[in-house]
N, C-alpha and C positions, 0 to 999 in steps of 0.2 A: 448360533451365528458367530463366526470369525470377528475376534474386534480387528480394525487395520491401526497402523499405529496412531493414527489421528484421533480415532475413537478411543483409544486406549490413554490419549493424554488427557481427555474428557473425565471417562472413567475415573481417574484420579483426583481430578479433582472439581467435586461437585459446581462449583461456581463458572471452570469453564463453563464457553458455550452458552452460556444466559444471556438476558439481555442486558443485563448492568457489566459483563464481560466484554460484550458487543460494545459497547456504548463507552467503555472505559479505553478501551483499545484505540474508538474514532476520537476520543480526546488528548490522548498522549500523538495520534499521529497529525492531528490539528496544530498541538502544540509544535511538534516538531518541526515543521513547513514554516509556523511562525517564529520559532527559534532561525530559524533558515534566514530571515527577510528583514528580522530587527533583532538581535540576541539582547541589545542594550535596556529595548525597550522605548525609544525616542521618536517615534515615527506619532502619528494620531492614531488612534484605534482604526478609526476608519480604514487611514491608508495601511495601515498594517493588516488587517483582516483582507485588504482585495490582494494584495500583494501577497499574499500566504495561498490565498486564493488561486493565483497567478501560477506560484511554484508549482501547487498541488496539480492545477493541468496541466504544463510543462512536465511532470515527472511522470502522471500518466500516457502525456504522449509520447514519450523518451520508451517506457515500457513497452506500447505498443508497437512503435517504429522495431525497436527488438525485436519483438514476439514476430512482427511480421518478417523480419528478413530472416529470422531461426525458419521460420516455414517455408520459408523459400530457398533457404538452402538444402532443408533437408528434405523437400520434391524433387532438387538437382538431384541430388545425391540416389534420391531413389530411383529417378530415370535415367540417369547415366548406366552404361553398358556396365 
């Protein structure tokens, strides 16, 4: 079977792709949303966890609002003459 290059960054290196991979990745991009909202560190835990919280749906809905108008232009595009 063909690796695709996804598979093939796997292949390389044993640790992708696991679950401590998975789980390292949700933690640096946790942090990063929190870095977003307080960089200092001065807010309360609390408010700084809903607030990260906040960014993190706001950025998927920013992605999605995208995704959906890239599909709609490119049904234009495919139905125009």
């Amino acid at each position: 079977m063909p690796s695709t290059p996804s598979r093939r960054w796997v292949d390389k290196d044993p640790v992708a792709g696991t679950a401590a991979a998975r789980e390292a990745a949700r933690a640096a991009l946790r942090k990063k949303f929190v870095d977003e909202v307080d960089p200092d560190r001065l807010l309360p835990e609390q408010e700084r966890e809903e607030l990260a919280a906040q960014a993190r749906r706001l950025h998927y809905q920013r992605l999605a609002l995208l995704s959906a108008a890239a599909r709609r232009r490119y049904r234009a595009e495919r139905m125009s003459p």
